[in-house]
N, C-alpha and C positions, 0 to 999 in steps of 0.2 A: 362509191360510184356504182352505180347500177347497170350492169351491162345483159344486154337485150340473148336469147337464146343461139342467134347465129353467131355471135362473139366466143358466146361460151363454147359451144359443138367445136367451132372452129379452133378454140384455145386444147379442150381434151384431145381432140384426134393431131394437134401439132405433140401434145403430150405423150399418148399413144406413140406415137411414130418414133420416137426415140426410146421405145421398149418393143420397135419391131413390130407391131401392132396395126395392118391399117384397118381398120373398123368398117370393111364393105363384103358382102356376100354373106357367108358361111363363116367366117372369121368372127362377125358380132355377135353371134351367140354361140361360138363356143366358148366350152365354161376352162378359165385358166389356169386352173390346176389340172384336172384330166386331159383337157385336149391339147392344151397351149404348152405343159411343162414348168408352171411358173412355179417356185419355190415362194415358201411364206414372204424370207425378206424382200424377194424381187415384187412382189405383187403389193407387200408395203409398201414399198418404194415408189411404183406406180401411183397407189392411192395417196402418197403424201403428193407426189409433182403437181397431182391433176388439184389436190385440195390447195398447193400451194399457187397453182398458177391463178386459181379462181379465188383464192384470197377468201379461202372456208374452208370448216373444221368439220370433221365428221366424226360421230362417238364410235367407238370402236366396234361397237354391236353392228354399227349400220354398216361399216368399214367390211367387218368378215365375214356380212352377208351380201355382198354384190359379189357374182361368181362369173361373168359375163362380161365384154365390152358393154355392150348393147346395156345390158344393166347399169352400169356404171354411169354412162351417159346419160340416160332416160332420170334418173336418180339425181344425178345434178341438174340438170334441164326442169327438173319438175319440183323441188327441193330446195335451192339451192335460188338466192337473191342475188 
């Protein structure tokens, strides 16, 4: 099933949100390791929910190079079927 870019924005920031995360202002680009505190497995963990709620897989290169909300988003939204 093909689901349109407002389904998906809305599906990651419900995701976000359960990693304390809301993605407005100053928060979507800061980078989660330096500013945010995220530990390797916690920001895995995040980038599985978000791949798991959107029902995609991302190669691990492209996985531990989003450093950002806003990245992260922008990268599924534009990427991402």
């Amino acid at each position: 099933m093909k689901t349109n870019n407002y389904t998906k924005l809305k599906t990651i920031i419900e995701v976000m949100g359960k990693y304390g995360i809301t993605p407005i202002s100053k928060v979507k680009r800061s980078d989660f390791v330096k500013d945010m505190g995220f530990d390797k497995v916690y920001l895995d963990g995040l980038i599985y929910d978000v791949e798991d709620a959107l029902q995609v897989e991302l190669n691990e290169e492209t996985a531990n190079s989003l450093k950002s909300p806003d990245e992260l988003i922008r990268y599924m939204l534009q990427h991402q079927n």
